[in-house]
Structures are given as structure tokens and as C-alpha cells.
LOKOL-785817 format. One record per residue: residue number from 1; residue in one letter; x, y, z of N, C-alpha, C in turn. Coordinates in nm, 2 decimals, padded with zeros to 4 digits. Example, Ala and Ser with C-alpha at 12.3 -4.5 7.8 and 13.67 -1.06 7.14 Angstrom:
% LOKOL-785817
1; A; 01.32; -00.57; 00.78; 01.23; -00.45; 00.78; 01.32; -00.33; 00.78
2; S; 01.28; -00.22; 00.71; 01.37; -00.11; 00.71; 01.29; 00.00; 00.79
***
This chain:
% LOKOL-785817
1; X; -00.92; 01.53; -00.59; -00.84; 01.65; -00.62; -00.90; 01.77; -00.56
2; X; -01.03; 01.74; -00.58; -01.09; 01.93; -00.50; -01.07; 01.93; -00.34
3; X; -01.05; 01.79; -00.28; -01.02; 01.84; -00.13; -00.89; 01.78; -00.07
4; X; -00.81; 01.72; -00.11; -00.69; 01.69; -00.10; -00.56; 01.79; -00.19
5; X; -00.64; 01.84; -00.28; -00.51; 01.83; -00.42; -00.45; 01.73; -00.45
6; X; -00.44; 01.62; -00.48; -00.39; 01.49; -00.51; -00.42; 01.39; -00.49
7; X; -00.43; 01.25; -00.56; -00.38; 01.13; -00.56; -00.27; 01.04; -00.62
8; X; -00.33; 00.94; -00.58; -00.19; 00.84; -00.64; -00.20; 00.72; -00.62
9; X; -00.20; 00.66; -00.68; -00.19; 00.51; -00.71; -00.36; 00.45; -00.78
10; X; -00.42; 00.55; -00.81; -00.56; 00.49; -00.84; -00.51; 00.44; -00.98
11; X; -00.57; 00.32; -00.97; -00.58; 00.24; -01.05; -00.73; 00.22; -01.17
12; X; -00.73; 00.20; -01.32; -00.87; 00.17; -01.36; -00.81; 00.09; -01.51
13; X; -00.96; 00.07; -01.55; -00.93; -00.01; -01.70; -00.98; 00.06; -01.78
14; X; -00.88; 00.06; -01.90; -00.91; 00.18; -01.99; -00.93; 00.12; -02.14
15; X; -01.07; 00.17; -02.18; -01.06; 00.13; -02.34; -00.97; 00.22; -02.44
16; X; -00.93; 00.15; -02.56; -00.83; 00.26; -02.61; -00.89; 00.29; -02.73
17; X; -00.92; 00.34; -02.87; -00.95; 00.39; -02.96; -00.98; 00.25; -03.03
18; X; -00.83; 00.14; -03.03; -00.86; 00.02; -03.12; -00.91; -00.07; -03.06
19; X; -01.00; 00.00; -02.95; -01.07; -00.14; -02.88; -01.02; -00.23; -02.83
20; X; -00.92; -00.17; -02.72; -00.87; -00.31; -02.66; -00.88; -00.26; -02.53
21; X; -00.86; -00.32; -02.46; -00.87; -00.30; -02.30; -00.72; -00.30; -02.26
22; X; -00.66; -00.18; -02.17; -00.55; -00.23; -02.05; -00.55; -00.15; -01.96
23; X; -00.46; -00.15; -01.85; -00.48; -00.09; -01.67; -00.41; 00.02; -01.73
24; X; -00.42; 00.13; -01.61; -00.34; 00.18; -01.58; -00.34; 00.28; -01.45
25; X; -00.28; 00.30; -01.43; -00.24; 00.37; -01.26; -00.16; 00.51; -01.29
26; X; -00.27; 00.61; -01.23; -00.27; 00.75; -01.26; -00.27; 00.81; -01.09
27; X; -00.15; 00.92; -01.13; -00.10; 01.01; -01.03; -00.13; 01.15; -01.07
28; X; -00.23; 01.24; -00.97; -00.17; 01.40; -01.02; -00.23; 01.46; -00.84
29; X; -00.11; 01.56; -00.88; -00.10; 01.68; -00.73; -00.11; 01.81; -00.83
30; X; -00.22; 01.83; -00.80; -00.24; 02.02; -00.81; -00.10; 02.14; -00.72
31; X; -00.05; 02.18; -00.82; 00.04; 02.30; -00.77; -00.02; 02.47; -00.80
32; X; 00.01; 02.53; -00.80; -00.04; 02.69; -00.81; 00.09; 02.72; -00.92
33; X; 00.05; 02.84; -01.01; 00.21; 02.87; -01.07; 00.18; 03.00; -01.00
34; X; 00.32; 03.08; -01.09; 00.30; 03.22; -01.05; 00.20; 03.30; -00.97
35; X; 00.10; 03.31; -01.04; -00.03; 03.40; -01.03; -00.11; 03.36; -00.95
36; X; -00.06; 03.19; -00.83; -00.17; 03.16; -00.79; -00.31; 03.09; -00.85
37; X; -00.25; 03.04; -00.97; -00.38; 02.96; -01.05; -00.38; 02.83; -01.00
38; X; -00.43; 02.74; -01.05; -00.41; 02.56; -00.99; -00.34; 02.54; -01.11
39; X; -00.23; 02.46; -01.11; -00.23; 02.42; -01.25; -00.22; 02.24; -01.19
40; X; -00.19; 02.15; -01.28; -00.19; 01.99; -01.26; -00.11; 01.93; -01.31
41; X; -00.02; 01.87; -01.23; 00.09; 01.76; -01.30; 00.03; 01.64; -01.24
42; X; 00.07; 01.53; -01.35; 00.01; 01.38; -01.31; 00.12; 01.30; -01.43
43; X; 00.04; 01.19; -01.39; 00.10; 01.06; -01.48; 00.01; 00.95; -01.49
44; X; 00.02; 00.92; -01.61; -00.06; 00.76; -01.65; 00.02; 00.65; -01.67
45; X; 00.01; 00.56; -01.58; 00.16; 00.42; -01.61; 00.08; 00.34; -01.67
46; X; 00.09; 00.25; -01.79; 00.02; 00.14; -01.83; 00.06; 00.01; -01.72
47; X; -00.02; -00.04; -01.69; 00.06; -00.15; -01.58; -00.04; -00.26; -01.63
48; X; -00.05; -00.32; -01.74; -00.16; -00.42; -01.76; -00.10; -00.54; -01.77
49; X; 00.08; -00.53; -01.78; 00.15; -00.66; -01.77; 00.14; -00.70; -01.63
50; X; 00.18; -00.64; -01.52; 00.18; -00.60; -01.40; 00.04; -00.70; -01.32
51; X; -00.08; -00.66; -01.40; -00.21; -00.75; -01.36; -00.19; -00.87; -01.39
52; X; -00.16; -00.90; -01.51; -00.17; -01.00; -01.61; -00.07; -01.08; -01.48
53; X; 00.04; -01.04; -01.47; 00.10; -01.13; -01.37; 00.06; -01.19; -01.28
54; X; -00.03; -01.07; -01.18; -00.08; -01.10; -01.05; -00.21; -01.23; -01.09
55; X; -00.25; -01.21; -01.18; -00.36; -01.28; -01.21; -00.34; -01.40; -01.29
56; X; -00.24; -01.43; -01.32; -00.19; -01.57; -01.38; -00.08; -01.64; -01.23
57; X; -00.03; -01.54; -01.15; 00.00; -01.62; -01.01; -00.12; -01.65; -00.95
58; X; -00.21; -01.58; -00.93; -00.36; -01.60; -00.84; -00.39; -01.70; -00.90
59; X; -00.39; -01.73; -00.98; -00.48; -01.84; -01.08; -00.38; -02.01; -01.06
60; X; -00.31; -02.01; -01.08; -00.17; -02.10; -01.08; -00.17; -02.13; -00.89
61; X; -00.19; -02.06; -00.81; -00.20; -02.10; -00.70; -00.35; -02.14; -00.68
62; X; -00.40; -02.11; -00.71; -00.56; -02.17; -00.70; -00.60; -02.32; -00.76
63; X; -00.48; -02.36; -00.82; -00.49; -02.47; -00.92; -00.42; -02.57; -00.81
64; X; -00.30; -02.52; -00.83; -00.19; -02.59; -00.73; -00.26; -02.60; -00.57
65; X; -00.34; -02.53; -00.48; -00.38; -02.55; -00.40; -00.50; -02.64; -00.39
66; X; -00.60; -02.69; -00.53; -00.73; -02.76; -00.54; -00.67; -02.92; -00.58
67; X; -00.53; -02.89; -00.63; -00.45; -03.05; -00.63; -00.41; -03.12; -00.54
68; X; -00.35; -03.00; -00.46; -00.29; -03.05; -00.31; -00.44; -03.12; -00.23
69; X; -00.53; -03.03; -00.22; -00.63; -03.05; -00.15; -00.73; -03.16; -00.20
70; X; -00.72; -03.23; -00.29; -00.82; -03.33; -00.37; -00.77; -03.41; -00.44
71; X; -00.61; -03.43; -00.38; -00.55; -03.55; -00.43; -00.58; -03.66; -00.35
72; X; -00.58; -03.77; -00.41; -00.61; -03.90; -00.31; -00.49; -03.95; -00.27
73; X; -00.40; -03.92; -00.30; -00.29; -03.93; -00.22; -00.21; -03.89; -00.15
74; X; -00.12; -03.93; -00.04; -00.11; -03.84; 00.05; 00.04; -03.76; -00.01
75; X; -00.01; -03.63; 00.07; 00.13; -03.52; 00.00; 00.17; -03.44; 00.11
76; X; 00.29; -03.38; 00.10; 00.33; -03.33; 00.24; 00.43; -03.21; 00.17
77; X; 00.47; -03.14; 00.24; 00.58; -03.04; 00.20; 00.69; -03.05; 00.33
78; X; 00.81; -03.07; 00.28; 00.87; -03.04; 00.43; 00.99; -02.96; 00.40
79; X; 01.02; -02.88; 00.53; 01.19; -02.82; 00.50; 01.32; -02.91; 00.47
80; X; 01.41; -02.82; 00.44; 01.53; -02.93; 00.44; 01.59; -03.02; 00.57
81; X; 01.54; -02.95; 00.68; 01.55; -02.99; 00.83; 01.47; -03.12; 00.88
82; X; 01.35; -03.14; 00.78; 01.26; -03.26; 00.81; 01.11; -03.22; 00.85
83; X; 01.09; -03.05; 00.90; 01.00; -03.02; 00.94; 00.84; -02.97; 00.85
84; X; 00.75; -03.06; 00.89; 00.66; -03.08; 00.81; 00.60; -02.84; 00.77
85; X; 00.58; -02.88; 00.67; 00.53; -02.74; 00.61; 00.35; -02.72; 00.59
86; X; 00.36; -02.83; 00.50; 00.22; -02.82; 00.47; 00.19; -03.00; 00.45
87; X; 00.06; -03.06; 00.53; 00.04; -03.16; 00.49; -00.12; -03.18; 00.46
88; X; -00.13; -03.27; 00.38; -00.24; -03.27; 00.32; -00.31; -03.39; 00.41
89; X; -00.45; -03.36; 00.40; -00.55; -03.44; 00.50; -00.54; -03.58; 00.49
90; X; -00.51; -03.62; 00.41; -00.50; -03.81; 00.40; -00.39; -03.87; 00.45
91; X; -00.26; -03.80; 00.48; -00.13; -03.87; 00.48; -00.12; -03.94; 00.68
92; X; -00.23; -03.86; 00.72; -00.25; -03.86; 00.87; -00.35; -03.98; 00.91
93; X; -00.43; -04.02; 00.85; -00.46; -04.14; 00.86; -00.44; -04.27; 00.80
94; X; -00.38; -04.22; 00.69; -00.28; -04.37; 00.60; -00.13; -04.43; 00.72
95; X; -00.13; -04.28; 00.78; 00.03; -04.35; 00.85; -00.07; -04.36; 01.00
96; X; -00.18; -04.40; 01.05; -00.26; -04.38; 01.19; -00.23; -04.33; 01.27
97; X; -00.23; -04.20; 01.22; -00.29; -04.04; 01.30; -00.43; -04.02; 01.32
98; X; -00.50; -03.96; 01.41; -00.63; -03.92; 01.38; -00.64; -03.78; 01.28
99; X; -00.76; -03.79; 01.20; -00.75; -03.66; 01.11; -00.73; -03.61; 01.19
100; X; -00.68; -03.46; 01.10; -00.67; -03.31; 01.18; -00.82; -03.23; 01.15
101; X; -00.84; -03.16; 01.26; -00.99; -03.04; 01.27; -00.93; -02.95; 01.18
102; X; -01.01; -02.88; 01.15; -00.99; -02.79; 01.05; -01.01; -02.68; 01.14
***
């Protein structure tokens, strides 16, 4: 704020009085009133649902990606067109492919 006059989008975790933790994401821009003083408008959004999301997708893909990758069977993803998306390392030598390099 002292050499910009503002931010926005800073993000932090905040304890509350009953001891619970949640996010939030705080905005303020310094304006001048009348007189030339600084005065400060801002805002606090709670966004802890928002995390909670991001972090239960991050997590759910991290699961779903350690299945795909450590299944002993072979798995493949393909478009509706037939074209392969994602194939998993075993399906290439069960049908005799040479593995793929990583």
C-alpha cells in the first residue's frame, strides 16, 4: 500500500475468535478525500469453500492419476472418434508394442 496504493487478490488464513481457521482474499486502494488525506477502501471475501474445492479436486486427481499409473491392467482413454487420449504403460506390450520412453 505505501508504494503502489493498492492491492488485490492477496490471499491468507485467518484465525477467528472461536478458533477455527478459514481463507480469505483481501482488496484495498488508498483514495485521498477532500482535504487530501489517504483514506482506504478494501474488502475481505471469505473464500475457504473455494480452497476446499481446489484441494479436494487436487487430491481426487492425484488418486485417479496413481490408479491409472499402478494398475496392472491395461487402461486407455479414448475419444469418441477412436483416438487414443491417454494410455497407460502396460496396454503396449500386452497387445506387442514396444514400451513407450518416458
Amino acid at each position: 500500500m505505501a508504494t503502489d496504493g493498492a492491492f488485490s487478490g492477496r490471499q491468507s488464513q485467518v484465525l477467528s475468535r472461536t478458533v477455527s481457521c478459514f481463507w480469505v482474499e483481501e482488496s484495498a486502494q488508498r483514495v485521498l478525500d477532500r482535504d487530501g488525506a489517504p483514506v482506504y477502501f478494501g474488502y475481505v471475501r471469505d473464500i475457504t469453500p473455494e480452497k476446499s474445492s481446489k484441494w479436494a479436486l487436487a487430491e481426487a486427481e492425484e488418486k485417479y492419476r496413481s490408479i491409472f499409473e499402478h494398475a496392472v491392467e491395461g487402461l486407455f482413454q479414448l475419444t469418441p472418434v477412436g483416438r487414443f487420449v491417454t494410455v497407460q504403460r502396460f496396454p503396449g506390450p500386452m497387445l506387442g508394442f514396444p514400451p513407450r520412453r518416458r
